[in-house]
PDB file of N, CA, C, O and CB in Angstrom:
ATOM      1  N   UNK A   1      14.582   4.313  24.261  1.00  0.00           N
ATOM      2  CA  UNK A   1      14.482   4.509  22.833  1.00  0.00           C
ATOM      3  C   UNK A   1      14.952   5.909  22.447  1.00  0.00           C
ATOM      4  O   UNK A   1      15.679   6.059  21.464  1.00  0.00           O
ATOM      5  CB  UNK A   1      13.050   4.276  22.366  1.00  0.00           C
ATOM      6  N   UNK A   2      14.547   6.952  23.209  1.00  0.00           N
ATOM      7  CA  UNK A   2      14.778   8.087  22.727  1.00  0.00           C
ATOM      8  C   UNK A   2      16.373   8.747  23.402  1.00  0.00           C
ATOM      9  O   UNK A   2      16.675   9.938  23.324  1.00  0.00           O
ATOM     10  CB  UNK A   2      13.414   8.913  23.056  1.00  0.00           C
ATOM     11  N   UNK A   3      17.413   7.476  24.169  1.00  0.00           N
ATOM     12  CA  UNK A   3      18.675   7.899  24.280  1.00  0.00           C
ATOM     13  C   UNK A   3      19.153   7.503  22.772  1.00  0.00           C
ATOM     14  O   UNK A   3      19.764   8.357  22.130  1.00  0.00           O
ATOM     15  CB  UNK A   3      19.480   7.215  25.567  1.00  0.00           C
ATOM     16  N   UNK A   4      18.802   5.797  21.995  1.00  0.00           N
ATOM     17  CA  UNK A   4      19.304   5.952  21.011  1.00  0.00           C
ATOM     18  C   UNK A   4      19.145   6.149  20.054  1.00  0.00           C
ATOM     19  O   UNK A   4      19.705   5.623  19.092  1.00  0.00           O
ATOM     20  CB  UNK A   4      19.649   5.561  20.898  1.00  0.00           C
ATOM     21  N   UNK A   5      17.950   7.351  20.055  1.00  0.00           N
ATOM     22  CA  UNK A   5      18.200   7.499  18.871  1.00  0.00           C
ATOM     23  C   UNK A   5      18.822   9.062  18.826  1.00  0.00           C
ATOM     24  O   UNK A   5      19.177   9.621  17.788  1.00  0.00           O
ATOM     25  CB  UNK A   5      16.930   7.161  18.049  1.00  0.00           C
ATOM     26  N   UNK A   6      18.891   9.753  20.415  1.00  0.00           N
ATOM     27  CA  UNK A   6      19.946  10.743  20.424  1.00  0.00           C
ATOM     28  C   UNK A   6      21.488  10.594  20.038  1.00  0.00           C
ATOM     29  O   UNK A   6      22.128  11.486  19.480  1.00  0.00           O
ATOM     30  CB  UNK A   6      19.934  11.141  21.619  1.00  0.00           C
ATOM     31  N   UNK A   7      21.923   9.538  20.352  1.00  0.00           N
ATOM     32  CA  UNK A   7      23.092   8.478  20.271  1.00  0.00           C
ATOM     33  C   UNK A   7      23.504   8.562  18.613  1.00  0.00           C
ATOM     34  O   UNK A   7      24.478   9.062  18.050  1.00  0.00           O
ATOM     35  CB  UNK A   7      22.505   6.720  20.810  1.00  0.00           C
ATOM     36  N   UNK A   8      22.253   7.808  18.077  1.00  0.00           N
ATOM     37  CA  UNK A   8      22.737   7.843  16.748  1.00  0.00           C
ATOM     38  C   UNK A   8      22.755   9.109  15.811  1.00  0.00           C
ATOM     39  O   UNK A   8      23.411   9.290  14.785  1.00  0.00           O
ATOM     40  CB  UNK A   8      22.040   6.928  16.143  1.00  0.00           C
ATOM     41  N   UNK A   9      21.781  10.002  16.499  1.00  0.00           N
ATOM     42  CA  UNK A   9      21.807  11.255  15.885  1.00  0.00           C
ATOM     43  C   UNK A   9      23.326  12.206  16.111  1.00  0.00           C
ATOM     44  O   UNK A   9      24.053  12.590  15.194  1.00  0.00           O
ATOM     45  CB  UNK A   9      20.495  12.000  16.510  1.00  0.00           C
ATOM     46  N   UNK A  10      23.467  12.359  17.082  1.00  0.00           N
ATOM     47  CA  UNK A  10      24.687  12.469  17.342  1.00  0.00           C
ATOM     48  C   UNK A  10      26.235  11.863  16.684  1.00  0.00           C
ATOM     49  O   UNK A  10      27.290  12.470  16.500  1.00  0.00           O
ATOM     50  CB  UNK A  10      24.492  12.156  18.373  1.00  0.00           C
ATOM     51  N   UNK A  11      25.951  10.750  16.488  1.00  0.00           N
ATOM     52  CA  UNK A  11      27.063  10.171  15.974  1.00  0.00           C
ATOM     53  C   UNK A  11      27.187  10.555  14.195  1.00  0.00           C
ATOM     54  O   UNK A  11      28.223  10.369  13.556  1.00  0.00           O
ATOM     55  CB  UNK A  11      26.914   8.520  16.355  1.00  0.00           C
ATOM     56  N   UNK A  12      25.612  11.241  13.470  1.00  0.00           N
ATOM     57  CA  UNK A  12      25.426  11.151  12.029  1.00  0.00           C
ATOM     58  C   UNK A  12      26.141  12.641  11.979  1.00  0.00           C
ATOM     59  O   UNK A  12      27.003  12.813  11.117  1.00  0.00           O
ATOM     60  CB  UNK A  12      23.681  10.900  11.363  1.00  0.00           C
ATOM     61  N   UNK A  13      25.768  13.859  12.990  1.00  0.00           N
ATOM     62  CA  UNK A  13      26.500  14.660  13.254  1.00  0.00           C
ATOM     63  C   UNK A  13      28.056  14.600  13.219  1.00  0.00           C
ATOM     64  O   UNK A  13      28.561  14.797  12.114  1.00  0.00           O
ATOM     65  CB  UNK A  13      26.082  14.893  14.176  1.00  0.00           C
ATOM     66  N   UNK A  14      28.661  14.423  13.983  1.00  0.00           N
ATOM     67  CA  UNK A  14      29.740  13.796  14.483  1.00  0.00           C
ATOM     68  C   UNK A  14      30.515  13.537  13.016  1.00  0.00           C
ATOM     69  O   UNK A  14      31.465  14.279  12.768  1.00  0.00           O
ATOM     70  CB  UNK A  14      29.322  12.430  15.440  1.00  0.00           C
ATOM     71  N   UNK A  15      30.137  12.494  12.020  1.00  0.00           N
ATOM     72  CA  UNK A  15      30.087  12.181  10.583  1.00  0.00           C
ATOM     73  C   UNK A  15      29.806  12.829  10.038  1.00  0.00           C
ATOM     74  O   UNK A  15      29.730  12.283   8.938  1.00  0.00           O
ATOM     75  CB  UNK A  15      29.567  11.433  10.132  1.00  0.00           C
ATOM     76  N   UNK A  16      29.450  14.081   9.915  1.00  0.00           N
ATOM     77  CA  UNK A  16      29.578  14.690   8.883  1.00  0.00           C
ATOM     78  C   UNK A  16      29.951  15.837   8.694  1.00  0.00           C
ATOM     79  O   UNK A  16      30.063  16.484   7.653  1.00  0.00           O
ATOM     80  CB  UNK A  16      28.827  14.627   8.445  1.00  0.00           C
ATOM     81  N   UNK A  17      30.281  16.258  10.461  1.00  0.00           N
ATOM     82  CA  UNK A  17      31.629  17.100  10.673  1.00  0.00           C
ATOM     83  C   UNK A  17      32.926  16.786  10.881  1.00  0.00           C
ATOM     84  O   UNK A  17      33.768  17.612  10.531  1.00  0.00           O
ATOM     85  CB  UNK A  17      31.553  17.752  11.565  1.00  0.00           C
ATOM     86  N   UNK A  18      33.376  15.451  11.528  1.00  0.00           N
ATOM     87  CA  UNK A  18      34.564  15.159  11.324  1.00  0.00           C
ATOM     88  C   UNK A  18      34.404  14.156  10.905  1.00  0.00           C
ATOM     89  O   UNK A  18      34.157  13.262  11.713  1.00  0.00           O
ATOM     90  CB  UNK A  18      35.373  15.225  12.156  1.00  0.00           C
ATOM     91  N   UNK A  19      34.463  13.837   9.518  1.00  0.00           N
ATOM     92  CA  UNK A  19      34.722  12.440   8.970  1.00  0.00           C
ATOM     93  C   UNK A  19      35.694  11.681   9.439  1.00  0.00           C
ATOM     94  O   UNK A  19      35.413  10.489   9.318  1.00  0.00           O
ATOM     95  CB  UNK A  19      34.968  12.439   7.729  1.00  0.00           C
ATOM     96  N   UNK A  20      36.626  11.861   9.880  1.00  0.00           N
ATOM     97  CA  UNK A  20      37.879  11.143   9.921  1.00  0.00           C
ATOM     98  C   UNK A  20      38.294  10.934  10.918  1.00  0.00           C
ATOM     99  O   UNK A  20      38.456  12.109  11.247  1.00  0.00           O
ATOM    100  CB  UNK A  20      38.777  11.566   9.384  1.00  0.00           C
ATOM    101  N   UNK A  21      38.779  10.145  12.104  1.00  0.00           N
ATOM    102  CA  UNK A  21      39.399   9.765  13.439  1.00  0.00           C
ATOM    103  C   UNK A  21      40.194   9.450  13.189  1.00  0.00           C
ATOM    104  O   UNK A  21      40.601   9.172  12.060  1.00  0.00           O
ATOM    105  CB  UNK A  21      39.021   9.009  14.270  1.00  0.00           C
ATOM    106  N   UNK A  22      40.950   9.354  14.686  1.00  0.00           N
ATOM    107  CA  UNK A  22      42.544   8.729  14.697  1.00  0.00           C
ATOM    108  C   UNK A  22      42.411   7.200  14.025  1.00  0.00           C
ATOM    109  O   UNK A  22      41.400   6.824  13.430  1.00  0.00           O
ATOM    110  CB  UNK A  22      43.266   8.578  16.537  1.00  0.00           C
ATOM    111  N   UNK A  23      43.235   6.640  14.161  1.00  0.00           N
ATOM    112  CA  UNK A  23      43.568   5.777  13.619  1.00  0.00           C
ATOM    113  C   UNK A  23      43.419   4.731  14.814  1.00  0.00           C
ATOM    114  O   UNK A  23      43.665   5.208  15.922  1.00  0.00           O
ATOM    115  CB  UNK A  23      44.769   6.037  12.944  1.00  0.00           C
ATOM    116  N   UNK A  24      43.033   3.295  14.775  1.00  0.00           N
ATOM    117  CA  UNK A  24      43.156   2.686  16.515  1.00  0.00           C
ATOM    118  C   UNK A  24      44.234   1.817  16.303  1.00  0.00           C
ATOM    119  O   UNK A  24      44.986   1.803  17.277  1.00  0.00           O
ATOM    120  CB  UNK A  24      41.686   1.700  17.298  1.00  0.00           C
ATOM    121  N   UNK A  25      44.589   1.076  15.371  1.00  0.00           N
ATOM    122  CA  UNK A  25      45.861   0.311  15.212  1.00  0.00           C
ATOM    123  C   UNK A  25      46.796   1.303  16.074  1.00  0.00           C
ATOM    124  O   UNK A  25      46.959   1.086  17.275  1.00  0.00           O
ATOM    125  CB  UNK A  25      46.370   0.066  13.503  1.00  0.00           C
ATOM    126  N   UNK A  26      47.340   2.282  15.497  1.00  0.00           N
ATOM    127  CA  UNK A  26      48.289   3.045  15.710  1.00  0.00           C
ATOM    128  C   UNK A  26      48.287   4.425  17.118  1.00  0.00           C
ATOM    129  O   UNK A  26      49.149   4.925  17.840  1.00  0.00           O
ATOM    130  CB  UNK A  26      48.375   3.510  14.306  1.00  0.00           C
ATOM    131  N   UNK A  27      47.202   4.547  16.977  1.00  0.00           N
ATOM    132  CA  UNK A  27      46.853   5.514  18.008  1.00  0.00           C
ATOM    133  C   UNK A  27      46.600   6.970  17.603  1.00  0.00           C
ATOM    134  O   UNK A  27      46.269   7.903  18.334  1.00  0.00           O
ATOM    135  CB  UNK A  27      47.894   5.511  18.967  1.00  0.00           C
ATOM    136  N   UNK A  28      46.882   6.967  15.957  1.00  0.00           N
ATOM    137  CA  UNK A  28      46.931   8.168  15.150  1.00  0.00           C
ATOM    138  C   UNK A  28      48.473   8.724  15.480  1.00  0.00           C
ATOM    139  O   UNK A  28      48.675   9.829  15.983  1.00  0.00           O
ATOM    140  CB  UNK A  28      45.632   9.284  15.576  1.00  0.00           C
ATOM    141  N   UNK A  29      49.523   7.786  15.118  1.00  0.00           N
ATOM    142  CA  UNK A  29      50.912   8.225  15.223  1.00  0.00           C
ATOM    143  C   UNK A  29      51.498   7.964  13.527  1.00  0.00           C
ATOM    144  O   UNK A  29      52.261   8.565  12.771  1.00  0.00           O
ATOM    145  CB  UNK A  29      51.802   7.207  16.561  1.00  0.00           C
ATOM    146  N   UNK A  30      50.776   6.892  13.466  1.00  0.00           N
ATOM    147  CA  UNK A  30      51.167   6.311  11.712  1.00  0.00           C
ATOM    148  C   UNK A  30      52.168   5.141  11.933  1.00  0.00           C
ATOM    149  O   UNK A  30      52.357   4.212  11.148  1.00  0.00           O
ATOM    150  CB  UNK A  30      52.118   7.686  10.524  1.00  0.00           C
ATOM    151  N   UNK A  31      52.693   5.312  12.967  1.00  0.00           N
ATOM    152  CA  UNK A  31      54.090   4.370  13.425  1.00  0.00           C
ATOM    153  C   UNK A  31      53.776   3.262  13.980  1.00  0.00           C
ATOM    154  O   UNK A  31      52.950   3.563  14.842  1.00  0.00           O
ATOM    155  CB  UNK A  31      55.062   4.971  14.459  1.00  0.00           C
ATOM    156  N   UNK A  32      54.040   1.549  14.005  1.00  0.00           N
ATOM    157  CA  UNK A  32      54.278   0.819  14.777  1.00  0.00           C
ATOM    158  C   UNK A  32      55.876   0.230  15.181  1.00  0.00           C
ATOM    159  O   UNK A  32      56.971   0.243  14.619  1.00  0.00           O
ATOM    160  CB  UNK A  32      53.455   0.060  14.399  1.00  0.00           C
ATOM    161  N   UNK A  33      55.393  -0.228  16.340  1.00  0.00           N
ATOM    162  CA  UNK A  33      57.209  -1.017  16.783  1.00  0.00           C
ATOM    163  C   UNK A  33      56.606  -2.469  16.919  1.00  0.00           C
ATOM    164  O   UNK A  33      55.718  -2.902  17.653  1.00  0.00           O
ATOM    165  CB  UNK A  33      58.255  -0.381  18.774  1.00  0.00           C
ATOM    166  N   UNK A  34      57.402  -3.078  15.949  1.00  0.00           N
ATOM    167  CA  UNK A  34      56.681  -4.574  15.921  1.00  0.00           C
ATOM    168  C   UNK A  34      58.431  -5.117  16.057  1.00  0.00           C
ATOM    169  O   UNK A  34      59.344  -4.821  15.286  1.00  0.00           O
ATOM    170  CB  UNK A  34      55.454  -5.158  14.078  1.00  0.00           C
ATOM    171  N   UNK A  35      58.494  -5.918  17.197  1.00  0.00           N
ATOM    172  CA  UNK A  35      59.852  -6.512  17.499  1.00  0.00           C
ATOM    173  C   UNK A  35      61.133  -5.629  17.224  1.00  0.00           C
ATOM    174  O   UNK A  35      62.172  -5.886  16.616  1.00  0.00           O
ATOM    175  CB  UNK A  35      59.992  -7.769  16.676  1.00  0.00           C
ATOM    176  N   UNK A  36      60.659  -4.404  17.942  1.00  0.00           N
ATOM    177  CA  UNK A  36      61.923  -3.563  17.804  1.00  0.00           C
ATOM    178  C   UNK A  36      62.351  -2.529  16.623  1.00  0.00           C
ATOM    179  O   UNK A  36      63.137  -1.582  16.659  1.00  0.00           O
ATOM    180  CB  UNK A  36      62.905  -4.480  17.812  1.00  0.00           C
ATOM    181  N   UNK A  37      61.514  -3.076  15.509  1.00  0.00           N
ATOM    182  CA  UNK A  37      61.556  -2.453  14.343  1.00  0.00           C
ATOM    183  C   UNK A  37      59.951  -1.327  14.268  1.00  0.00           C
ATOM    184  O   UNK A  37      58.781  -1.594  14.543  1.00  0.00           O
ATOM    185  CB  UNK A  37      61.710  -3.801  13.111  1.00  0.00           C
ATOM    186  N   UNK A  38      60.683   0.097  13.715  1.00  0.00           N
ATOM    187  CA  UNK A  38      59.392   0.758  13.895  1.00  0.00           C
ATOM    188  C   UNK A  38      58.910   0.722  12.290  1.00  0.00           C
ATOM    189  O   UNK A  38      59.788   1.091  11.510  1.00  0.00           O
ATOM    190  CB  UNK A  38      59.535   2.410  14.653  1.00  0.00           C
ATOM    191  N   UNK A  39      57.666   0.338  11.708  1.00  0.00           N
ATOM    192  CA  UNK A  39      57.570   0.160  10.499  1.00  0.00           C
ATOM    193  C   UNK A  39      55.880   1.226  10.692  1.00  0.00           C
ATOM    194  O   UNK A  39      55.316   1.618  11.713  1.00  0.00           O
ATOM    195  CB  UNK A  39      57.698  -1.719   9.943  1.00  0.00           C
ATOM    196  N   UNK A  40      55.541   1.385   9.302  1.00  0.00           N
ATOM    197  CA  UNK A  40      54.465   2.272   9.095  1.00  0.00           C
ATOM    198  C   UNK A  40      53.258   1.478   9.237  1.00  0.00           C
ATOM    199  O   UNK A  40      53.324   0.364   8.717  1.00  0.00           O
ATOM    200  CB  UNK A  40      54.529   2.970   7.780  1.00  0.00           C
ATOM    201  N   UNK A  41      52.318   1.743   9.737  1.00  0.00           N
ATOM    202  CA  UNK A  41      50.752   1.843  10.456  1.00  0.00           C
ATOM    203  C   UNK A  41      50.598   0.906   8.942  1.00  0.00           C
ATOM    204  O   UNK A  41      51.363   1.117   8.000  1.00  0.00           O
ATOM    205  CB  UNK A  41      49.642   3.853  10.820  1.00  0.00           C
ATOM    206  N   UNK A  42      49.771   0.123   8.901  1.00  0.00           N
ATOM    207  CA  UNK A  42      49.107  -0.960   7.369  1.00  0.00           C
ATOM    208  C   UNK A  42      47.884  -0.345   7.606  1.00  0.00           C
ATOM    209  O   UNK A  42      47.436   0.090   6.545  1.00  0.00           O
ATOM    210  CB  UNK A  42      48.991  -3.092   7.381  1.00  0.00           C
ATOM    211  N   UNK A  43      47.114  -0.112   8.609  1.00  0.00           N
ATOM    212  CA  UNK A  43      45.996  -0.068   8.405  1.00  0.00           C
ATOM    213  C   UNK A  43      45.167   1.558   7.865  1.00  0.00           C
ATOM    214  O   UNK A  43      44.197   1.967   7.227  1.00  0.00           O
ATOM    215  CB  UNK A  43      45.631  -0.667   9.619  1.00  0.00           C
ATOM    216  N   UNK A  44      46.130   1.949   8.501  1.00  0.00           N
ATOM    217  CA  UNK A  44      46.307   3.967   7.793  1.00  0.00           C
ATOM    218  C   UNK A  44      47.319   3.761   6.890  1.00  0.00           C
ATOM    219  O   UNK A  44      46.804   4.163   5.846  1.00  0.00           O
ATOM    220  CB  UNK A  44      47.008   5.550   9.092  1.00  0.00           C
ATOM    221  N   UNK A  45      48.439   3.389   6.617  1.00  0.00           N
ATOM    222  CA  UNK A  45      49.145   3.740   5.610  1.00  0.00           C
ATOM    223  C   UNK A  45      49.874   4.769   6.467  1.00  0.00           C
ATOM    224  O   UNK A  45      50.146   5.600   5.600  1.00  0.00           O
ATOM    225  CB  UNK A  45      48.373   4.164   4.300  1.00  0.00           C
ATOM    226  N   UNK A  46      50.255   5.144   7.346  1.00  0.00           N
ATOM    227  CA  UNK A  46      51.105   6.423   7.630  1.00  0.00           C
ATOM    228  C   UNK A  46      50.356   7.654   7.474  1.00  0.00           C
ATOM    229  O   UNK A  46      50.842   8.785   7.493  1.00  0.00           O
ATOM    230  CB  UNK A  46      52.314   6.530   6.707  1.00  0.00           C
ATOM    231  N   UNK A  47      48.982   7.313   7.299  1.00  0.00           N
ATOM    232  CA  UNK A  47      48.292   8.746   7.257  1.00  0.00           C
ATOM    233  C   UNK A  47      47.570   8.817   8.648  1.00  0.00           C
ATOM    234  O   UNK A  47      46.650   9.619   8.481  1.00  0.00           O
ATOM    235  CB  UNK A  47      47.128   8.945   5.907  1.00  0.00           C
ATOM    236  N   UNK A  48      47.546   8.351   9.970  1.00  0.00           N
ATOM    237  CA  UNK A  48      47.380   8.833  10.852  1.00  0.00           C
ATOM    238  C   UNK A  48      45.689   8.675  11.043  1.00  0.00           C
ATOM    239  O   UNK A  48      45.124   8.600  12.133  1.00  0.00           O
ATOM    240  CB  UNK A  48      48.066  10.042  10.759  1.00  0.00           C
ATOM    241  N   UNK A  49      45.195   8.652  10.043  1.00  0.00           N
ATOM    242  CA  UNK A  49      43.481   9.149  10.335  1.00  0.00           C
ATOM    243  C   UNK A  49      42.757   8.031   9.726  1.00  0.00           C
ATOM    244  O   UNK A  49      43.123   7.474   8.691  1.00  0.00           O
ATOM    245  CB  UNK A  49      42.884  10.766   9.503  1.00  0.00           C
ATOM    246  N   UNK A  50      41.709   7.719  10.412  1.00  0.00           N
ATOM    247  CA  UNK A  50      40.739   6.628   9.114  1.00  0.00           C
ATOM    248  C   UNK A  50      39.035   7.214   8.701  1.00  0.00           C
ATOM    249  O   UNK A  50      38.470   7.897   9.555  1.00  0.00           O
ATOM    250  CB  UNK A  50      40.404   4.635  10.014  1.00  0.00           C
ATOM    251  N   UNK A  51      38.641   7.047   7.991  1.00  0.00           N
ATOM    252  CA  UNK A  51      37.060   7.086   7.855  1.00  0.00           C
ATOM    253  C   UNK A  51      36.352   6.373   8.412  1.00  0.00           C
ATOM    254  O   UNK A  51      36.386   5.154   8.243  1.00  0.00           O
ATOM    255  CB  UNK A  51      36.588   6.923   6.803  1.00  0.00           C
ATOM    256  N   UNK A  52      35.454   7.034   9.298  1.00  0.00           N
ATOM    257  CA  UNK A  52      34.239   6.104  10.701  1.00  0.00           C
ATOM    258  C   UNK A  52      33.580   5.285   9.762  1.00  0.00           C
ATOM    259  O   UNK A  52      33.779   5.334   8.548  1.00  0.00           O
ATOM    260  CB  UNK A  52      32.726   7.222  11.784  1.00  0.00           C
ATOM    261  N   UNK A  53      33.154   4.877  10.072  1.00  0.00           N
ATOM    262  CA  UNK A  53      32.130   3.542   9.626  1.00  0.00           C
ATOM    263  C   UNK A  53      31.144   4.288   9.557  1.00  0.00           C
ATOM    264  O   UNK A  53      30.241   3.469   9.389  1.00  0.00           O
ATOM    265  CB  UNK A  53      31.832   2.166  10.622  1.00  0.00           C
ATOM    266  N   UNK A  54      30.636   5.366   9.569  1.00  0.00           N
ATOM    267  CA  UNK A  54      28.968   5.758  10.067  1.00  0.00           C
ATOM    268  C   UNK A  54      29.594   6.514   8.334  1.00  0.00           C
ATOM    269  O   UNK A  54      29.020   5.984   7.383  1.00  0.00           O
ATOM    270  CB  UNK A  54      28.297   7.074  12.164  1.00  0.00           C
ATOM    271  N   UNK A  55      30.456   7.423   8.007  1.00  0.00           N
ATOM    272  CA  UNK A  55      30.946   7.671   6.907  1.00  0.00           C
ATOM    273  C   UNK A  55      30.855   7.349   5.952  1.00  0.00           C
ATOM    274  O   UNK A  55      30.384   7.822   4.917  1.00  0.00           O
ATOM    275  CB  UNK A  55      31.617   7.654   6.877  1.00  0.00           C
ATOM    276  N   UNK A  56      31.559   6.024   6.366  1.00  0.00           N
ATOM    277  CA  UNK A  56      32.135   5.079   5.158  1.00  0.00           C
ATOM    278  C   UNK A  56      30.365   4.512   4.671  1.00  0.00           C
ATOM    279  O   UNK A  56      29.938   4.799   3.553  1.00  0.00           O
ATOM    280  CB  UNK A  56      33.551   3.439   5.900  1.00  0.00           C
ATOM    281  N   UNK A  57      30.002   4.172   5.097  1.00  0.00           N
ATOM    282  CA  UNK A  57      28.038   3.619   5.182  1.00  0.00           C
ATOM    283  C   UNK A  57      27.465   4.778   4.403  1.00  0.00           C
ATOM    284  O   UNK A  57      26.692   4.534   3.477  1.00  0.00           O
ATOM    285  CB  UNK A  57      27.038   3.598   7.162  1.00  0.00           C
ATOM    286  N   UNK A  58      27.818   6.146   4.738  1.00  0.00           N
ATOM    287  CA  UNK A  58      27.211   7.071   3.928  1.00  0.00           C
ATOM    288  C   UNK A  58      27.672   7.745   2.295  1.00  0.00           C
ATOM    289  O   UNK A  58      27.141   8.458   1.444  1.00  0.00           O
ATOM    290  CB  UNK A  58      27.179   8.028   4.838  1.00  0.00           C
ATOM    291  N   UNK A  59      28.761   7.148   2.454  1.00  0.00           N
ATOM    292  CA  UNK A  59      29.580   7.150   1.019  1.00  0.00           C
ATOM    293  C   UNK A  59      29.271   6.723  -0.081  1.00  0.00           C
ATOM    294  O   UNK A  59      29.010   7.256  -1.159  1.00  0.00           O
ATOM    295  CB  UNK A  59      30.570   6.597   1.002  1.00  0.00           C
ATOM    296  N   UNK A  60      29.325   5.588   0.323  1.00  0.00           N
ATOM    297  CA  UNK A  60      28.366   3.898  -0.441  1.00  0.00           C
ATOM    298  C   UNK A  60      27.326   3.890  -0.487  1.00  0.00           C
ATOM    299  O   UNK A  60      26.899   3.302  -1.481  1.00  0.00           O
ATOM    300  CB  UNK A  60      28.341   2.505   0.170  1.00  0.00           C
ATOM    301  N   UNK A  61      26.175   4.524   0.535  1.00  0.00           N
ATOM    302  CA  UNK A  61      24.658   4.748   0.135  1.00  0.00           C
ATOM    303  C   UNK A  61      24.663   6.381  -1.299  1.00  0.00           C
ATOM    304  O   UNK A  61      23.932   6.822  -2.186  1.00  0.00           O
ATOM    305  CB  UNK A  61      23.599   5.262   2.127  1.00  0.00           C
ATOM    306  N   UNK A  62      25.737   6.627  -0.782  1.00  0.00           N
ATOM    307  CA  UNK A  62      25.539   8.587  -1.692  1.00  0.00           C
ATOM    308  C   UNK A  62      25.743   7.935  -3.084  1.00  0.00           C
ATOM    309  O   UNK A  62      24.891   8.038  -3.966  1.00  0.00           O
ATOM    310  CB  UNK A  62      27.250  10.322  -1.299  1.00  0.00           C
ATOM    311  N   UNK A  63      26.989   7.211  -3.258  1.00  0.00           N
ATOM    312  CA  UNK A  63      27.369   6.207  -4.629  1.00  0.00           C
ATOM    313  C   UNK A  63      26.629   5.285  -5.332  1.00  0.00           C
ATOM    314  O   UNK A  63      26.554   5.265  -6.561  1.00  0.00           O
ATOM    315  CB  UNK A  63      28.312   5.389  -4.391  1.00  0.00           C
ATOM    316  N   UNK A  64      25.857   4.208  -4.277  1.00  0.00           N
ATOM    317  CA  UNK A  64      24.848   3.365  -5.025  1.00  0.00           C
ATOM    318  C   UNK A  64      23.808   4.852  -5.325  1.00  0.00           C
ATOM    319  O   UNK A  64      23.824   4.851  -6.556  1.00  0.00           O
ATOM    320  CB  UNK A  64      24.041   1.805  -3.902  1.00  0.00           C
ATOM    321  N   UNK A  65      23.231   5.670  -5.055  1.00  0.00           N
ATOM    322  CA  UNK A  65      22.037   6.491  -5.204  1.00  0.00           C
ATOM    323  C   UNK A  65      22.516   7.344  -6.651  1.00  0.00           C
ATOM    324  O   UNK A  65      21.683   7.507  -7.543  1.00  0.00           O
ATOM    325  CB  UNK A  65      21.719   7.544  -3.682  1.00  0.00           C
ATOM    326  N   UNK A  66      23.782   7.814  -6.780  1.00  0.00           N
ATOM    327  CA  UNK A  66      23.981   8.542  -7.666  1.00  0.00           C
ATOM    328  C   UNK A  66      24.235   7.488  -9.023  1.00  0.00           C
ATOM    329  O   UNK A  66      23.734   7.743 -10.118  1.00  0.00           O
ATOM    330  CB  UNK A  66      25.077   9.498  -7.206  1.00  0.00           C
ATOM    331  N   UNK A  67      25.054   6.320  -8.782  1.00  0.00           N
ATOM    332  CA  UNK A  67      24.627   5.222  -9.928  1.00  0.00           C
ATOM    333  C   UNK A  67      23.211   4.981 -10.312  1.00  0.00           C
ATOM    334  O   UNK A  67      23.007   5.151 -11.514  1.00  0.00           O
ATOM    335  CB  UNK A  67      25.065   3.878  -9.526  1.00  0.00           C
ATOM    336  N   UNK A  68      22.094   4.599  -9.544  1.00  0.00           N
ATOM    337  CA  UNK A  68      21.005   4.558  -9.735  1.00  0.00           C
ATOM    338  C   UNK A  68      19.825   5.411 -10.462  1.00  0.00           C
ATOM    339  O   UNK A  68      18.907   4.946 -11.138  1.00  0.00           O
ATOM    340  CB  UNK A  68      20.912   4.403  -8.881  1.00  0.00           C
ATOM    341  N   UNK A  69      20.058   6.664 -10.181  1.00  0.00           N
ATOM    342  CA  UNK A  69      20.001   7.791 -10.424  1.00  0.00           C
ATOM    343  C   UNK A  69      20.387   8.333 -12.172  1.00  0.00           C
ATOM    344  O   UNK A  69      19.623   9.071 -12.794  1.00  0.00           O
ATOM    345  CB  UNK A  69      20.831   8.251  -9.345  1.00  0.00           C
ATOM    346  N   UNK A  70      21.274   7.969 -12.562  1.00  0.00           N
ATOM    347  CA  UNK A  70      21.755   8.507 -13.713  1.00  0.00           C
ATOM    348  C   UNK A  70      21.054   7.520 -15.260  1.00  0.00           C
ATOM    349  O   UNK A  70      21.373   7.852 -16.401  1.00  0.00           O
ATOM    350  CB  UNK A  70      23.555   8.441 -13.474  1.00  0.00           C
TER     351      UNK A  70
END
Protein backbone atom coordinates (compact mmCIF):
# COMPACT_ATOMS: atom_id res chain seq x y z
CA UNK A 1 0.00 0.00 0.00
CA UNK A 2 2.49 2.41 0.94
CA UNK A 3 4.66 1.69 -2.58
CA UNK A 4 1.41 3.00 -4.20
CA UNK A 5 0.73 5.44 -2.88
CA UNK A 6 4.54 6.60 -3.22
CA UNK A 7 3.93 5.72 -6.95
CA UNK A 8 1.10 7.92 -7.23
CA UNK A 9 2.58 10.62 -5.29
CA UNK A 10 5.31 10.72 -7.39
CA UNK A 11 3.63 10.63 -10.55
CA UNK A 12 1.21 13.99 -9.13
CA UNK A 13 4.77 15.47 -8.79
CA UNK A 14 6.05 14.46 -11.97
CA UNK A 15 2.53 16.42 -13.28
CA UNK A 16 2.99 19.23 -12.14
CA UNK A 17 6.48 19.72 -13.02
CA UNK A 18 6.54 18.41 -16.35
CA UNK A 19 3.20 18.47 -17.70
CA UNK A 20 3.97 17.39 -20.98
CA UNK A 21 5.80 14.07 -22.47
CA UNK A 22 6.95 12.91 -25.62
CA UNK A 23 4.56 11.99 -27.71
CA UNK A 24 4.17 7.76 -28.07
CA UNK A 25 2.60 7.62 -31.55
CA UNK A 26 5.60 9.35 -32.82
CA UNK A 27 8.31 8.98 -30.37
CA UNK A 28 8.31 12.85 -29.85
CA UNK A 29 9.72 13.41 -33.54
CA UNK A 30 6.22 14.87 -34.83
CA UNK A 31 6.96 12.76 -38.03
CA UNK A 32 5.46 9.50 -39.27
CA UNK A 33 6.46 7.23 -42.41
CA UNK A 34 3.29 5.53 -43.24
CA UNK A 35 4.03 3.56 -46.69
CA UNK A 36 6.94 5.52 -47.57
CA UNK A 37 5.34 8.79 -47.23
CA UNK A 38 6.54 10.86 -44.16
CA UNK A 39 3.33 12.78 -43.05
CA UNK A 40 2.84 14.74 -39.59
CA UNK A 41 2.20 12.90 -36.12
CA UNK A 42 -2.27 13.20 -35.90
CA UNK A 43 -2.02 12.54 -32.57
CA UNK A 44 0.46 15.62 -31.54
CA UNK A 45 -0.16 17.54 -34.51
CA UNK A 46 3.64 18.01 -35.19
CA UNK A 47 4.06 19.37 -31.81
CA UNK A 48 6.14 16.58 -30.53
CA UNK A 49 4.73 16.61 -26.84
CA UNK A 50 1.30 15.52 -25.29
CA UNK A 51 -0.42 16.23 -21.84
CA UNK A 52 -0.19 13.04 -19.23
CA UNK A 53 -3.35 11.91 -18.27
CA UNK A 54 -2.59 12.54 -14.51
CA UNK A 55 -2.66 16.43 -16.05
CA UNK A 56 -5.18 16.27 -18.25
CA UNK A 57 -7.52 14.72 -14.93
CA UNK A 58 -6.24 17.76 -13.11
CA UNK A 59 -7.28 20.34 -15.62
CA UNK A 60 -10.86 19.19 -15.77
CA UNK A 61 -11.13 18.76 -11.96
CA UNK A 62 -9.38 22.72 -11.66
CA UNK A 63 -12.31 23.68 -14.52
CA UNK A 64 -15.35 21.80 -13.19
CA UNK A 65 -14.25 23.53 -9.51
CA UNK A 66 -13.79 26.98 -10.90
CA UNK A 67 -17.32 26.66 -12.89
CA UNK A 68 -18.85 25.56 -9.73
CA UNK A 69 -17.41 28.00 -7.75
CA UNK A 70 -18.46 31.20 -9.51
Amino acid sequence: MAALLLALGWYAVLCAARPFAPCRKCAGTGRLEHFGKVRTCPRCRGRKLRLRLGRRAHNAWQRERENGTQ
